[in-house]
NUVEX-552346 format. One record per residue (C-alpha): residue number from 1; residue in one letter; x, y, z. Coordinates in pm, whole numbers, padded with zeros to 5 digits. Layout:
BEGIN
   seq   type       px       py       pz
   NUM      A        X        Y        Z
...
***
This chain:
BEGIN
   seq   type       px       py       pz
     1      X   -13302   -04992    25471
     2      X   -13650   -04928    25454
     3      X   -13647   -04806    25087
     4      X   -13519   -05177    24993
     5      X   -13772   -05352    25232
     6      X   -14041   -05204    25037
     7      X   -13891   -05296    24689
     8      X   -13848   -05643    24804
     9      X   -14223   -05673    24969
    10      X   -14324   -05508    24594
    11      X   -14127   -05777    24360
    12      X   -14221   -06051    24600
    13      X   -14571   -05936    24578
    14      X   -14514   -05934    24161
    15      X   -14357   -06313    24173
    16      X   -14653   -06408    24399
    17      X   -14963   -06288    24152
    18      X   -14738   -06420    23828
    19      X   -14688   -06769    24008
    20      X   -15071   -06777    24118
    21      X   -15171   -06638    23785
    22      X   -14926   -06921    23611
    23      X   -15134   -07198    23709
    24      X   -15460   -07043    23475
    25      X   -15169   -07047    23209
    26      X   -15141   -07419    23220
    27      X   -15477   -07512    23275
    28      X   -15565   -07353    22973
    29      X   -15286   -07456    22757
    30      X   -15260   -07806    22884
    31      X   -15362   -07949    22572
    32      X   -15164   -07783    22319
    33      X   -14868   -07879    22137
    34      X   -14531   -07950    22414
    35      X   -14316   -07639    22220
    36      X   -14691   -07434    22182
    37      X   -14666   -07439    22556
    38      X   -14327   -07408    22662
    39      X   -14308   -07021    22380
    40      X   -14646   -06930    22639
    41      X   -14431   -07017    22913
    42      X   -14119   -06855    22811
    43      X   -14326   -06515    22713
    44      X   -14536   -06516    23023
    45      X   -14225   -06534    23247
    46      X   -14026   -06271    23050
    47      X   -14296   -06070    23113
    48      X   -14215   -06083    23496
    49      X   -13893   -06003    23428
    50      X   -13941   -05684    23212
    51      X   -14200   -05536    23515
    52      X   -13909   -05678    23771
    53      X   -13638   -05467    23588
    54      X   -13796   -05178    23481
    55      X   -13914   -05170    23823
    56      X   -13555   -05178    23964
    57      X   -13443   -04894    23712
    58      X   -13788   -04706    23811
    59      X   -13647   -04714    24174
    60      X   -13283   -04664    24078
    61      X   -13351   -04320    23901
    62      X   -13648   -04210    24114
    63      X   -13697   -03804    24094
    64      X   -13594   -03845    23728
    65      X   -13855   -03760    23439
    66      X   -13915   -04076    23237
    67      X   -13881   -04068    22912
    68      X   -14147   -04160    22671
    69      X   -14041   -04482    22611
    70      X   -14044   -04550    22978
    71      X   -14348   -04417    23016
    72      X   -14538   -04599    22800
    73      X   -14353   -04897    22878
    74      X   -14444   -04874    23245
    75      X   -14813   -04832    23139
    76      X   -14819   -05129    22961
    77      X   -14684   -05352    23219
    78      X   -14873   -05222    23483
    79      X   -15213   -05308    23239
    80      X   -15065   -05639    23233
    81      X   -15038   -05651    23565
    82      X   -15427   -05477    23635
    83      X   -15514   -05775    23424
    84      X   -15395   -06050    23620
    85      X   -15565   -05972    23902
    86      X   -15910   -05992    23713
    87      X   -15767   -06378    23641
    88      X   -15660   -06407    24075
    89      X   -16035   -06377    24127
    90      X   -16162   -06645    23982
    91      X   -15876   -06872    24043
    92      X   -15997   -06739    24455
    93      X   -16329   -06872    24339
    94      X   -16188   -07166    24176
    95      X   -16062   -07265    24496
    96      X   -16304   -07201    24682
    97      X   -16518   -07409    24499
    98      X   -16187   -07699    24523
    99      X   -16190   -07649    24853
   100      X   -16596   -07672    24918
   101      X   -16553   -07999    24721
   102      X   -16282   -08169    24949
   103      X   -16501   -08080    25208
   104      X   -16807   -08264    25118
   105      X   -16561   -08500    24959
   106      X   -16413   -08639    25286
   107      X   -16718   -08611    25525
   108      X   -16987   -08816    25323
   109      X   -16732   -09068    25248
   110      X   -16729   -09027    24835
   111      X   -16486   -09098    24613
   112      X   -16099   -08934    24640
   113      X   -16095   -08515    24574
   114      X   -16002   -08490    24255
   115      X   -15718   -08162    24267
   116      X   -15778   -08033    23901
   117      X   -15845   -07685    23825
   118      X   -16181   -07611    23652
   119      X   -16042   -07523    23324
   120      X   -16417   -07294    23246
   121      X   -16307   -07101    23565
   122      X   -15936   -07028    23449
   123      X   -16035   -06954    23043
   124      X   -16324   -06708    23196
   125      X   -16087   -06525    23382
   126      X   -15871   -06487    23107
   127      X   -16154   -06401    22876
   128      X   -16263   -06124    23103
   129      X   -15909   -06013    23162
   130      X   -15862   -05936    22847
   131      X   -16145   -05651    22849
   132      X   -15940   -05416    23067
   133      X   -15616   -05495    22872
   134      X   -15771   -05442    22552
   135      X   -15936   -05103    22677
   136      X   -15629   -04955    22836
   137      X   -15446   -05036    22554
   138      X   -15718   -04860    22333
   139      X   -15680   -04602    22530
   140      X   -15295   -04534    22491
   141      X   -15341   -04549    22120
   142      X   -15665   -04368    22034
   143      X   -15805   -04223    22368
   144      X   -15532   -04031    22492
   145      X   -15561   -03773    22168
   146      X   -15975   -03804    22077
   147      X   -16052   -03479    22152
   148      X   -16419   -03430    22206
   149      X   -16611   -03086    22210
   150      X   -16869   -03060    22466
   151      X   -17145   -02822    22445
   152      X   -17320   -02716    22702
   153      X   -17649   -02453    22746
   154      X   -17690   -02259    23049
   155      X   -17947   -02056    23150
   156      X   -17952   -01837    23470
   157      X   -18258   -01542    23556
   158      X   -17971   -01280    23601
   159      X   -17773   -01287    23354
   160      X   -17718   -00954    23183
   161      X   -17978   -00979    22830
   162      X   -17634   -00808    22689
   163      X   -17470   -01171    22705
   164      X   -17783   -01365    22590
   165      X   -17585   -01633    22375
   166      X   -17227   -01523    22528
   167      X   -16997   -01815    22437
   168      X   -16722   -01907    22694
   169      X   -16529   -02238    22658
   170      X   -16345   -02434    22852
   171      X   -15971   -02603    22880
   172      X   -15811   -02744    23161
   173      X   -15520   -03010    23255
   174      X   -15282   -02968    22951
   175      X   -15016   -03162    23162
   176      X   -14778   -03028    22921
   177      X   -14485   -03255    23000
   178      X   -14685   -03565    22941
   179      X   -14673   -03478    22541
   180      X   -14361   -03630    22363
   181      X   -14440   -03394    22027
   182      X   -14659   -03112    21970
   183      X   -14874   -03225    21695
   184      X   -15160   -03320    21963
   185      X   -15197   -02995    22074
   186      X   -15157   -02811    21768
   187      X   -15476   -03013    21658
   188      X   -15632   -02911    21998
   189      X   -15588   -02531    21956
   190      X   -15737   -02604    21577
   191      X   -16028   -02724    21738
   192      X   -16060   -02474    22034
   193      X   -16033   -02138    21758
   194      X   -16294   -02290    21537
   195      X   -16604   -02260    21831
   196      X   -16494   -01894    21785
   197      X   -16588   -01812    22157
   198      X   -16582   -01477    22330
   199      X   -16394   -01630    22619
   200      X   -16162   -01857    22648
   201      X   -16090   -02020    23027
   202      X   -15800   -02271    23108
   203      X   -15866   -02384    23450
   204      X   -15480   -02523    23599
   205      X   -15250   -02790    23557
   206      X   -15032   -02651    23265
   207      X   -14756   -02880    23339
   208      X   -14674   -03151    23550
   209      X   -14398   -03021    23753
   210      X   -14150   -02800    23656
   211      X   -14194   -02451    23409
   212      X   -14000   -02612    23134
   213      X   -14216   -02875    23038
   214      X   -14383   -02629    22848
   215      X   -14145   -02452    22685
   216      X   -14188   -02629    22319
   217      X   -14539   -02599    22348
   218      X   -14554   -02233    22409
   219      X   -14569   -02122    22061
   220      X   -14875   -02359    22002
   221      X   -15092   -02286    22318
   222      X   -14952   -01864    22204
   223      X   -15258   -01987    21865
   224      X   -15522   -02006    22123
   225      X   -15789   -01727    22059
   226      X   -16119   -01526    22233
   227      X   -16298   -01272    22081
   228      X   -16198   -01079    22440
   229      X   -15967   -01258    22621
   230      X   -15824   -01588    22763
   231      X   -15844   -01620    23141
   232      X   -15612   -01917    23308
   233      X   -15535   -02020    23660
   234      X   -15285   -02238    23863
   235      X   -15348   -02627    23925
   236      X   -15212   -02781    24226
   237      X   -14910   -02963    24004
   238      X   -14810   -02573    23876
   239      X   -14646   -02497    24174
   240      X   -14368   -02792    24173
   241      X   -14508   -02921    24507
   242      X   -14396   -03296    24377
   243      X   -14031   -03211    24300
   244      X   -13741   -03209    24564
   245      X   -13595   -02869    24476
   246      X   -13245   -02782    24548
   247      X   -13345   -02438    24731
   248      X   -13638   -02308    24785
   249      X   -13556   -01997    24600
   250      X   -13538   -02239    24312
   251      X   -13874   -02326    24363
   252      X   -13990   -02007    24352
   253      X   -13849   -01899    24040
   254      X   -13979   -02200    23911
   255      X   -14299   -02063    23974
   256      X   -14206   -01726    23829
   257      X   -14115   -01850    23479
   258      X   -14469   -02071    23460
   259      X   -14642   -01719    23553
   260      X   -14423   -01516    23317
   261      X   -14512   -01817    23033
   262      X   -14899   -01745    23101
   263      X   -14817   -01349    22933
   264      X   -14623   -01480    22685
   265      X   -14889   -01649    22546
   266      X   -15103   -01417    22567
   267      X   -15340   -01525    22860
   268      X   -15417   -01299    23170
   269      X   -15337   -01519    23457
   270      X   -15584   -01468    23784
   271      X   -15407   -01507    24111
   272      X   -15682   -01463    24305
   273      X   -15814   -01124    24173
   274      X   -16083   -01078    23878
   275      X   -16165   -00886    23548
   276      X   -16487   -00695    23493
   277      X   -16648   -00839    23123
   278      X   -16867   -00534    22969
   279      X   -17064   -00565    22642
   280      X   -17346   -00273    22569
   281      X   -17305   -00097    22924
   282      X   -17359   -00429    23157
   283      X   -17111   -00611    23297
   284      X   -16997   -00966    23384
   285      X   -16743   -01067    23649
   286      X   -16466   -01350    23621
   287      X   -16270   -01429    23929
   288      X   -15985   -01685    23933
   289      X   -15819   -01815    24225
   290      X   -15505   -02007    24289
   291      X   -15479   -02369    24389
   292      X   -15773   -02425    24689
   293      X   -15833   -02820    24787
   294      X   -16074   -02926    25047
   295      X   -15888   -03216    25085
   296      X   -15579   -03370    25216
   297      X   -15270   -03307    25092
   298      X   -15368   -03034    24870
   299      X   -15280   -02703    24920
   300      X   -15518   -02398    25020
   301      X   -15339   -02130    24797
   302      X   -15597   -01943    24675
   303      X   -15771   -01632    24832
   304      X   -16136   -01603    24759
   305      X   -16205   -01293    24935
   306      X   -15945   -01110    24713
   307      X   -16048   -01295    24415
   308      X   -16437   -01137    24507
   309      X   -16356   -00816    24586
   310      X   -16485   -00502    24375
   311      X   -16735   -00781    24209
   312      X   -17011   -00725    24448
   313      X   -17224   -00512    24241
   314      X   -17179   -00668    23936
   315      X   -17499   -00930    23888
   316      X   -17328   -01245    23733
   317      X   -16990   -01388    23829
   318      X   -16812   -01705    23682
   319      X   -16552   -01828    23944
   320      X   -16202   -02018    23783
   321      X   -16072   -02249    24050
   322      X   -15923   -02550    23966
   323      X   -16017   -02839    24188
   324      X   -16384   -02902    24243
   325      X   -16383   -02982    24618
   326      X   -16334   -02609    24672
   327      X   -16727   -02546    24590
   328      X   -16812   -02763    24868
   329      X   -16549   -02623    25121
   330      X   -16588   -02245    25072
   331      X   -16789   -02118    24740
   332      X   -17142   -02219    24839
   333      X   -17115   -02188    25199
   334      X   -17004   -01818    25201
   335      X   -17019   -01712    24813
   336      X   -17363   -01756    24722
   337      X   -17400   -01501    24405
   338      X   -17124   -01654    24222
   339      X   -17344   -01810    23962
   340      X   -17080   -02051    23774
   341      X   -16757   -02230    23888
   342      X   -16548   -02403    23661
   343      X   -16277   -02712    23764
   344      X   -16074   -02971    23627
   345      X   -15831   -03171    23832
   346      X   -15995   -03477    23830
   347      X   -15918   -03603    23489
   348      X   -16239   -03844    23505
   349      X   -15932   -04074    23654
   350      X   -15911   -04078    23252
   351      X   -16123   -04420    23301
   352      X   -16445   -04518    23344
   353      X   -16801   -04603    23216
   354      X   -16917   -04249    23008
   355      X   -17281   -04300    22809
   356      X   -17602   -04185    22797
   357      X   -17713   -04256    23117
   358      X   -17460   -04408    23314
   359      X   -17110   -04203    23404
   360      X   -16906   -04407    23627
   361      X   -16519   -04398    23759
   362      X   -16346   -04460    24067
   363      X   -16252   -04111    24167
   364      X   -16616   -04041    24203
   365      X   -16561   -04216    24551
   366      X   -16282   -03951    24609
   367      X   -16441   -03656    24472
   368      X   -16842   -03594    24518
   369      X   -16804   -03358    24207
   370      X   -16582   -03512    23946
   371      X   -16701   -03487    23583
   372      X   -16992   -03290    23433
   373      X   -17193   -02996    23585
   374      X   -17361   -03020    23926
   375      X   -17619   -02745    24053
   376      X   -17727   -02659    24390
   377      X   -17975   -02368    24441
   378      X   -17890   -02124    24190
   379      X   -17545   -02193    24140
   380      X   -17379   -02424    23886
   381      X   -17065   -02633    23918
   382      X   -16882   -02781    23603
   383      X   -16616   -03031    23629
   384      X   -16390   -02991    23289
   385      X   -16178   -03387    23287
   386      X   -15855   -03249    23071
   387      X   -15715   -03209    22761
   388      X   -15358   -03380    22834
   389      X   -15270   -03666    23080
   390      X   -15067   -03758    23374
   391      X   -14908   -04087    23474
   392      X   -15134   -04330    23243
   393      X   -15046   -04242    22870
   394      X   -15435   -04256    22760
   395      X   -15775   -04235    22825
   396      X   -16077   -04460    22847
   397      X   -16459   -04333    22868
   398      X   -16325   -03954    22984
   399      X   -16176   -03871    22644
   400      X   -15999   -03545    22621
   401      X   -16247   -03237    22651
   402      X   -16314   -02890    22505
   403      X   -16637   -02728    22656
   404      X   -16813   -02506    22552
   405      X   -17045   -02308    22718
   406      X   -17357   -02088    22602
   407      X   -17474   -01809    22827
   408      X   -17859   -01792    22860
   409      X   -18129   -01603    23008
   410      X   -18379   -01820    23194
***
């Protein structure tokens, strides 16, 4: 009962915006050709009835992967949707402004309030709903696959002069289930052998929920290549947290085969343990721990203190864990020598303002770090935002990223 109480309150919520949205439609198009206006008419309410039935099938065959098409479609109508309420607040201010008028209107005795819409107010909302809508849509077609290589110098007093120009990058959030063909990532591993780096670090999220997303992509992540070795780590969506498994023994093997897939690729997994890095007779530590949020509804897997352990002596440590609000919550408060952490997880909420001099995106009121690299003391905190994508089919500002890091002595 409550499941269909909550689709009705969502479609009446739909028909509400569309019929509030509506009357922009015909104050803008009120002097156009009669059959001009009626095709606007007829398009704008098909619309509502697409997003109304894909909707109902959404809810009908909830737990099921979408397909592509679904996918995509969904995006689109929900930028539709975004869109329209860009136009609801400045019909809000068009009424106010209606309203302010009747006001004045009937207590200095004018002439009769005039009940028109201010057709400026309804084509500017229009005009700046169509920003949004254009960028989203960008961002399906061009963003989601615009893979950018970030470079990034680091310098740090004790690091070992053996690694002086030591070359790690950095991958994280594949999302593997979110790809409908593998040419994207085929062009991504191009791109990630040609910076030739010693080290090669994915930092969680290889799928979205279940092992076998990944299994036509395993040959073309198997191309990814370090000089030593590539490092990876689990993201919170590796575990299958989100699906409603028949047993929990399910689960788990689940979880076995996305492990197993990490070897068969050729990348040594951390679950919360480390590998010592020597070059020339010094040494450099990497420690990776599982899943570790410091916020609701994210699980504490990982296991610092394990992860740590036999690294004390060795003077420079890189730590893999893959959401950010674990520096905050444990690394810098009791972990102190671990000189660099790398995340992902937040996928820049794969929208936002990104240029020289101003990076903004909702999830940085979620997340204090979200996208870039942070410092406090002598410790450094970088924030990969993804390779792949989940739930919106693109990108906009946070385009797809490949860092890559160079080691330096200060």
């Amino acid at each position: 009962m409550r499941r269909y109480l909550s689709f009705g309150v969502v479609v009446l919520l739909l028909l509400l915006v569309d019929l509030y949205v509506f009357q922009a439609i015909k104050t803008v198009t009120q002097n156009l050709a009669p059959t001009t206006q009626r095709v606007i008419f007829v398009l704008y309410w098909a619309v509502f009835v697409i997003t109304a039935g894909t909707f109902t099938l959404a809810s009908a065959t909830r737990g099921t992967p979408p397909s592509a098409f679904q996918t995509y479609l969904a995006s689109t109508l929900f930028i539709i949707f975004a869109s329209k309420l860009v136009v609801v607040l400045f019909l809000l201010l068009d009424d106010a402004v209606r309203v302010g008028k009747m006001v004045l209107n009937s207590t200095n005795g004018e002439a009769a309030f005039d009940p028109s819409r201010n057709k400026f107010l309804n084509q500017m909302g229009l005009l700046v709903a169509a920003v949004p809508f254009t960028a989203f849509i960008y961002g399906m077609v061009k963003g989601a696959y615009d893979y950018r290589v970030k470079r990034v110098t680091l310098r740090f007093p004790n690091l070992p002069a053996a690694f002086e120009g030591y070359k790690m990058l950095q991958i994280s959030d594949l999302h593997t289930g979110s790809f409908n063909s593998t040419g994207p990532l085929k062009e991504a591993v191009q791109l990630i052998n040609k910076q030739e780096a010693d080290l090669v670090f994915f930092t969680g999220d290889l799928v979205n929920n279940v092992a076998s997303e990944l299994r036509e992509h395993l040959s073309t992540l198997s191309g990814i290549k370090a000089k030593t070795a590539v490092y990876s780590v689990l993201g919170n969506h590796d575990y299958g947290d989100y699906v409603a498994w028949p047993s929990q023994e399910a689960k788990r093997e689940n979880l076995r085969t996305l492990i197993n897939s990490h070897g068969q690729m050729g990348w040594q997994i951390l679950l919360n343990e480390n590998r010592i890095i020597e070059k020339d007779g010094e040494q450099i530590a990497v420690l990776g721990v599982e899943n570790w949020g410091n916020r609701a509804g994210f699980p504490k897997y990982g296991r610092l203190e394990d992860a740590y352990r036999g690294t004390e002596n060795v003077p420079f440590k890189v730590l893999l864990s893959h959401d950010p609000s674990h520096w905050d919550g444990e690394v810098n408060q009791k972990y102190n020598d671990i000189d660099l952490m790398l995340s992902g997880h937040t996928h820049g909420m794969q929208f936002g303002v990104n240029i020289p001099g101003l990076k903004w995106s909702p999830v940085q009121y979620v997340y204090k770090q979200w996208a870039g690299l942070y410092k406090r003391g002598r410790q450094h905190l970088y924030v990969n935002t993804g390779l792949g994508f989940l739930g919106y089919p693109g990108r906009v500002g946070f385009l797809p990223e490949i860092t890559v890091f160079e080691l330096k002595r200060a």
